[in-house]
C-alpha positions in Angstrom: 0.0 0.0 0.0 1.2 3.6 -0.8 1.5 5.6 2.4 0.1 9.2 2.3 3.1 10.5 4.0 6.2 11.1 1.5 9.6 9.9 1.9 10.7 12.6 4.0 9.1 12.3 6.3 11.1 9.9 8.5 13.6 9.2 11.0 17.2 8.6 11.7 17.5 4.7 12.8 18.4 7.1 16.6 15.2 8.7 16.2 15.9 12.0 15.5 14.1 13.6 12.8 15.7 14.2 9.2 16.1 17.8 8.1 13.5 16.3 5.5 11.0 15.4 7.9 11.4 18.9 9.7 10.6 21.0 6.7 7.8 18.4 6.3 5.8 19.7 9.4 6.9 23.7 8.6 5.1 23.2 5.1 2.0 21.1 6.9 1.8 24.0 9.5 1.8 26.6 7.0 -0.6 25.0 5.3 -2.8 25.0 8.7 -1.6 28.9 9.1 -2.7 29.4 5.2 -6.3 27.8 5.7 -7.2 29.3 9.1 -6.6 32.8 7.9 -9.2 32.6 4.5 -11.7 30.6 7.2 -10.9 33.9 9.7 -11.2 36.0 6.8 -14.7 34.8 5.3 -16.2 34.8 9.1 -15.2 38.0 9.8 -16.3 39.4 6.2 -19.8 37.3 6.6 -20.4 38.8 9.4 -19.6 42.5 8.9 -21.4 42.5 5.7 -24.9 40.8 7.3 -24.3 43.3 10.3 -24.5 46.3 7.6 -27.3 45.0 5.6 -29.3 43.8 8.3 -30.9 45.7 11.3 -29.7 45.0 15.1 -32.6 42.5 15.9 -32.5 40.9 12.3 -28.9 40.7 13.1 -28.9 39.5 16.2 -31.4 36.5 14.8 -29.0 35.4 12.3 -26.2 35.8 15.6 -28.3 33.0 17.3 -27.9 30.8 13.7 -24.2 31.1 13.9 -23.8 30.5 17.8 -26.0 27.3 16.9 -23.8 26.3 14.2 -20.8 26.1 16.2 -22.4 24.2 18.8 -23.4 21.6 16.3 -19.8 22.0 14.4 -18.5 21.2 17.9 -20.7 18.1 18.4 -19.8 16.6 14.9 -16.3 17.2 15.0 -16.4 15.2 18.2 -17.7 11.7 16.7 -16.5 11.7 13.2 -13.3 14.1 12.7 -11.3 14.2 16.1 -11.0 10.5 16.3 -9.8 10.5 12.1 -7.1 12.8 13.4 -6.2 10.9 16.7 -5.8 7.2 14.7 -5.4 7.8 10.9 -3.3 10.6 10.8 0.3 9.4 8.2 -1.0 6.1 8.3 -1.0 4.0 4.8 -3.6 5.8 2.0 -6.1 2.8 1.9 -6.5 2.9 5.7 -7.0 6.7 5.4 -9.3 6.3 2.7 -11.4 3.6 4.6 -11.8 6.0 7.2 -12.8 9.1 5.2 -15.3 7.3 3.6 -16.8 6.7 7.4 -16.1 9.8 9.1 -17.3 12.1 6.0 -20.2 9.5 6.2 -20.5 10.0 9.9 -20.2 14.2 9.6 -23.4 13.9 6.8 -25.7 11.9 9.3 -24.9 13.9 12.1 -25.9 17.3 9.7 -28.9 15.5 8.6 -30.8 14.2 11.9 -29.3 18.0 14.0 -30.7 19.8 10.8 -34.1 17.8 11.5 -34.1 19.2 14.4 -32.9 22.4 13.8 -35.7 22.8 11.4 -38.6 21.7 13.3 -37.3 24.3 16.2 -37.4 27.1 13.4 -41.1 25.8 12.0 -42.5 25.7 16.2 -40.5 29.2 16.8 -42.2 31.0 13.9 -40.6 34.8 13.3 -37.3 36.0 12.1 -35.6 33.6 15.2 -37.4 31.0 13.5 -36.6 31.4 9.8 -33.4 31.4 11.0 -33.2 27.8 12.4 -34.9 26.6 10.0 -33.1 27.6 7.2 -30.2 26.4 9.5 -30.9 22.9 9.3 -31.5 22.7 5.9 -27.8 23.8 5.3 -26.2 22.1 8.1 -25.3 18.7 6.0 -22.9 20.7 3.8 -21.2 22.8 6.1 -20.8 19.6 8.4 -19.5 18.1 5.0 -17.2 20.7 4.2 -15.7 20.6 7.6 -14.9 17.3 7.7 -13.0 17.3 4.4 -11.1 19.8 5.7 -9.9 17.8 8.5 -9.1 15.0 6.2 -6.8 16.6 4.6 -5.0 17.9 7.2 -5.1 14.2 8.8 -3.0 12.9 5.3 -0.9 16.2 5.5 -2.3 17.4 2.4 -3.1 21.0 4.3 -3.0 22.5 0.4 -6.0 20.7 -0.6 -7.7 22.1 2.8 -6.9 25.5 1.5 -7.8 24.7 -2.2 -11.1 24.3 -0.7 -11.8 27.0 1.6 -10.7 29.6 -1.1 -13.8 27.7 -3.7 -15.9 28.8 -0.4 -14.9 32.2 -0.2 -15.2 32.9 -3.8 -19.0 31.0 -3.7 -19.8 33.2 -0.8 -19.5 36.4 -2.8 -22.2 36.0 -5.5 -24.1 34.5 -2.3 -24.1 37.5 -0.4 -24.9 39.7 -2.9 -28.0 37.9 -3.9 -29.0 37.6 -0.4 -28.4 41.6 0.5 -31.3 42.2 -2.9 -33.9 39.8 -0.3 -32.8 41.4 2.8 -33.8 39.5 5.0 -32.5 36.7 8.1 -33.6 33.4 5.9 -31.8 34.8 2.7 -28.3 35.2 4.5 -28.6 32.2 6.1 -29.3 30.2 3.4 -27.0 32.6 1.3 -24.1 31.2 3.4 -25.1 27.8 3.7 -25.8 26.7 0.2 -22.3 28.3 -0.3 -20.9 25.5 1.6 -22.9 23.2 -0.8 -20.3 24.2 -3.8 -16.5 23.2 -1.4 -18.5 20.1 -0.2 -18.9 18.8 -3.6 -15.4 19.8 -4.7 -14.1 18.0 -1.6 -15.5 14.4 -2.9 -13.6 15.3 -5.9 -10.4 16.3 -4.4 -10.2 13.6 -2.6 -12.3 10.9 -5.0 -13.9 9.6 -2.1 -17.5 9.2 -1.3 -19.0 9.2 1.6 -20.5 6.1 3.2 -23.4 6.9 4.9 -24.4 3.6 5.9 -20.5 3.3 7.9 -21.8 5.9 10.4 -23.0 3.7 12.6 -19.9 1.4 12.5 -17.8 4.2 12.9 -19.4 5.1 15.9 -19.3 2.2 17.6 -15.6 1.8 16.7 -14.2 5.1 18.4 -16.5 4.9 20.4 -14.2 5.2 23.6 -13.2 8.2 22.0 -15.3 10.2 19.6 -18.1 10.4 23.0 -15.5 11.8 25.0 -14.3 14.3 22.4 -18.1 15.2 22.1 -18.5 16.4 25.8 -14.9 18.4 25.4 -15.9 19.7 22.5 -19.5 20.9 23.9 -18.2 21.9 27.4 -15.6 24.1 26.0 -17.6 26.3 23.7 -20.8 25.6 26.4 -18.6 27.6 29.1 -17.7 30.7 27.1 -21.4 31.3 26.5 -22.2 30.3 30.4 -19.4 33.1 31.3 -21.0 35.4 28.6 -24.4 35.1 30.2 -23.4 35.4 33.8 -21.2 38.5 33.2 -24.2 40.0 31.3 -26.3 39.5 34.3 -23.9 40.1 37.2 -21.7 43.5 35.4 -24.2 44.3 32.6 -24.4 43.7 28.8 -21.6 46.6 28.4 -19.0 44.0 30.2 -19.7 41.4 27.6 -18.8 43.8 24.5 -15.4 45.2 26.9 -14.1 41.5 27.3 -15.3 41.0 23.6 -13.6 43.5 22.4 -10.1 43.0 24.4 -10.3 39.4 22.9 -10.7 41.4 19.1 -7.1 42.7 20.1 -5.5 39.5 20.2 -7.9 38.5 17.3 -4.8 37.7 14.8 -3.0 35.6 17.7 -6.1 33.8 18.5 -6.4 33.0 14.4 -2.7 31.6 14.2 -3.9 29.5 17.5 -6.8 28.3 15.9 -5.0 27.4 12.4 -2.1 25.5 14.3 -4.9 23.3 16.1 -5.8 22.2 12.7 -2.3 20.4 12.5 -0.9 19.7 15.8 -2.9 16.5 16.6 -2.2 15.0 13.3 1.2 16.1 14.2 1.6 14.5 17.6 0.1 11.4 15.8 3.0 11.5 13.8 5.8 11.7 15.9 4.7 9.3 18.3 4.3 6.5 15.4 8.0 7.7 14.3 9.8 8.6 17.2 7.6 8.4 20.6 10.8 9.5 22.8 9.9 12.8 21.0 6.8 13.1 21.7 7.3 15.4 25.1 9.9 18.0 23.6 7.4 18.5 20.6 4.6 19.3 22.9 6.7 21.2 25.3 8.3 23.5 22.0 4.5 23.8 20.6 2.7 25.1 23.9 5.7 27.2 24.8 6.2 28.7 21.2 2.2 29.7 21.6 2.7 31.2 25.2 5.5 33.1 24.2 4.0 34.5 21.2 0.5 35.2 23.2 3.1 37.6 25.9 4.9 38.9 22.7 1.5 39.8 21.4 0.4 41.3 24.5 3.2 43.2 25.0 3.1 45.0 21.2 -0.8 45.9 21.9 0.5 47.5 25.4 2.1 50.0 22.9 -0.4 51.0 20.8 -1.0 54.8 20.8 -4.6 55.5 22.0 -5.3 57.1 18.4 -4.6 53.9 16.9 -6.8 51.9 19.3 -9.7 54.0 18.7 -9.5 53.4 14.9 -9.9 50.0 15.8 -12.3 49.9 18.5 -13.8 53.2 18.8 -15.0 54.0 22.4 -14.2 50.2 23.4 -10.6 50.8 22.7 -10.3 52.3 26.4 -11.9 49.9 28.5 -10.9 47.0 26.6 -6.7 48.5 26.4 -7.5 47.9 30.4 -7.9 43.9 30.1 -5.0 43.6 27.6 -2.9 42.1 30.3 -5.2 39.7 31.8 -6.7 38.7 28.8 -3.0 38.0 27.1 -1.9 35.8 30.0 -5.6 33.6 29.6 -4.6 33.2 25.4 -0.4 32.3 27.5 -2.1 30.1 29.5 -4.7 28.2 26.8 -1.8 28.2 24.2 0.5 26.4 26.7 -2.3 24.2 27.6 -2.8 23.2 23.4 0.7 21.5 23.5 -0.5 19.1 26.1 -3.6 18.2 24.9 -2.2 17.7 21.2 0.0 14.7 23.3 -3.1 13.7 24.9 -4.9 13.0 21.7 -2.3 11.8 19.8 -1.9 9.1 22.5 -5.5 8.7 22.4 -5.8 9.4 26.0 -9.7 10.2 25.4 -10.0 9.7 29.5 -7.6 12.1 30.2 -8.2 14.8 28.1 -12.2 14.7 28.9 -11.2 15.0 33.0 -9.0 18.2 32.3 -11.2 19.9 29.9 -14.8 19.5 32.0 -12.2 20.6 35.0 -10.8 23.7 32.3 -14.3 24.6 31.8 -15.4 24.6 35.1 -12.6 26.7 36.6 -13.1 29.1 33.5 -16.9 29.8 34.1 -16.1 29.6 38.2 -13.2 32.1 37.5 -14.8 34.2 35.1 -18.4 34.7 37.4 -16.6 34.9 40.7 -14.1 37.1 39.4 -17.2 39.4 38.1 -19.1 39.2 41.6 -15.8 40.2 43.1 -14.6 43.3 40.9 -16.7 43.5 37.8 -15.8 43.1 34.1 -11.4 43.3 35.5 -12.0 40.8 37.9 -13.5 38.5 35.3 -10.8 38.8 33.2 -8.2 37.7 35.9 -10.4 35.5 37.0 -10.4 33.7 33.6 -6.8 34.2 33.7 -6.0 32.1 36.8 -8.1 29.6 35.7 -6.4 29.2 32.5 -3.3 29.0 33.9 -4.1 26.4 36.0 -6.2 24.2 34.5 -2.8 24.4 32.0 -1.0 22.5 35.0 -3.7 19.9 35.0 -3.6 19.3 31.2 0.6 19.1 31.8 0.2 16.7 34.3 -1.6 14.3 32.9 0.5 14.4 29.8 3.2 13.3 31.8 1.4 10.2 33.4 -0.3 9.6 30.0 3.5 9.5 28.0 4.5 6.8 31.2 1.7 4.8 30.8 2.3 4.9 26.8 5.9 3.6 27.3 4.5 0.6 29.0 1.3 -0.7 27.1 2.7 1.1 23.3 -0.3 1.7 21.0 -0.1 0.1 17.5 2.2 1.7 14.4 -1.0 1.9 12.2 -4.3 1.2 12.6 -6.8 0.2 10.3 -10.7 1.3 9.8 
């Protein structure tokens, strides 16, 4: 069988990695880099252009689409693409093939029975809220779809076809948008964006000349089971506590507190992107060097948290000298309460960055167990840190609240690397496994 991964991409018979192999995982995480930024770029664009076409309540219904959306995203990541890039990451083509087939499969059904139920909600709700969901779950099977071949191609290090992709979205979105700004209304944009998705979902079957086996969801599930379950609750816990925290420092400080802390996290809005676009790659990564060289495996998690904390402080420390002027281009009146957080809110992105390194070893060892305890103890000292800390001294308080908790639900995730890599040298998990 012809392995995905090319010749280069090995090891010395001492273990240490070729100059080959590290130019490899440059190229794969500028690939990553490269894709996160047009995905950054059409979110950001989608949602400026609805907010200036549409009014503050219209707006705010299509809001509650999107927040959906990356619930669901979160759920089907969980069972079909997370456990693709834990086991079949550089693993022989027909085994990644297999499981393509299933987890593509797996991401459709998932799309099809939450976009049931998101369109039922939308038909009970009635209104512009409503329309909203239920044009929602008519598009969720193809941006579930187009998701997932994303991730597939970053699982066979073929990042370039990932990017191929998102750039056939953007360029769909544009006539999209345009057609939906001549309806003006919540159901046009909605749909507008979805179908979009419609056009990179197709072109991903044909990238990849693999079609997705609907009927292999149900095998696929029960397979990773002990894992895709497990990365559904982190998944769901970790985007389920921001909006708990977003809530509660409404309600405690006042809605003016949530746009502050929203718009100190804008300022490290670039940073946040390159974090985001290296989590594409870093589990498929991990995965990698443990098959190749599992000695390794604790220095490459140790150089890829710490690379990310010290560019979050680095960050931080540039936006500390940004001239007020400049700020307020940015932000407008925000710029002067949210400059305030810029130091909290810098060491929480130090802290979660240093935190990605371990969990990228924890899923690459397929520590499912592990990785669940510290992220439902992550999100519970983030909401506990970021309410308490707003009870205690308003919208600052939250921020170092959120802050501490970061940092030290970072210990946990470090320390259970560390058992996780001694338990691996024991009980070794198999070179390659297959679907």
């Amino acid at each position: 069988m012809t392995p995905v991964t090319t010749e280069e991409e090995t090891t010395t018979p001492a273990g240490h990695a070729r100059p080959g192999a590290k130019r490899a995982i440059a190229g794969r995480l500028s690939w990553g880099l490269a894709d996160q930024a047009v995905c950054s770029l059409n979110n950001f664009a989608v949602g400026i252009y609805v907010a200036r076409s549409l009014g503050l309540g219209a707006f705010g219904a299509f809001s509650l689409a999107w927040v959906t959306y990356g619930v669901v995203l979160n759920v089907s990541r969980g069972l079909s693409t997370d456990p693709l890039m834990v086991r079949f990451s550089g693993v022989p083509a027909a085994n990644w093939r297999a499981a393509v087939a299933r987890s593509s499969g797996t991401a459709l059904v998932v799309g099809t029975a939450l976009g049931a139920v998101c369109l039922a909600t939308g038909l009970g709700i009635g209104g512009r809220v409503g329309s909203a969901f239920a044009c929602l779950g008519a598009v969720l099977p193809a941006l579930l779809l187009q998701d997932a071949w994303r991730f597939a191609f970053f699982a066979a290090g073929t990042g370039r076809k990932a990017f191929v992709n998102d750039l056939v979205w953007a360029a769909a979105l544009v006539p999209a948008m345009v057609v939906a700004a001549r309806v003006d209304s919540v159901a046009a944009f909605v749909l507008a964006w979805g179908t979009s998705a419609a056009l990179p979902a197709v072109y991903g079957w044909l990238q990849s000349g693999i079609r997705p086996r609907l009927t292999g969801a149900r095998a696929w599930l029960r397979e990773h089971r002990d894992l895709g379950y497990r990365y559904l609750a982190e998944n769901v816990s970790n985007s389920g506590a921001s909006q708990l925290r977003a809530y509660g420092l409404g309600a405690i400080v006042g809605v003016g507190a949530v746009g502050v802390i929203r718009g100190a996290e804008l300022l490290l809005g670039p940073f946040l992107a390159l974090l985001m676009g290296l989590s594409l790659v870093t589990v498929a990564e991990a995965a990698r060097v443990l098959r190749r060289a599992p000695h390794r495996l604790g220095t490459f998690c140790l150089l890829l948290g710490g690379g990310q904390a010290a560019a979050a402080v680095l960050w931080g420390a540039a936006l500390l000298l940004v001239p007020d002027r400049a700020g307020e281009l940015v932000l407008g009146g925000v710029w002067h309460s949210a400059s305030d957080l810029i130091v909290p809110v810098t060491l929480g992105v130090a802290g979660a960055g240093l935190g990605t390194g371990a969990a990228a070893g924890l899923r690459a060892l397929a520590a499912a167990r592990r990785s669940l305890r510290c992220q439902l103890f992550a999100s519970a000292c983030y909401v506990t840190g970021g309410l308490g800390g707003a009870a205690a001294a308003g919208t600052a308080g939250s921020a170092w609240g959120v802050a501490a908790a970061t940092l030290g639900a970072s210990a946990l995730w470090w320390l259970q690397l560390r058992s996780a890599l001694r338990e691996h040298h024991r009980t070794p998990i198999p070179e390659v496994r297959t679907p």
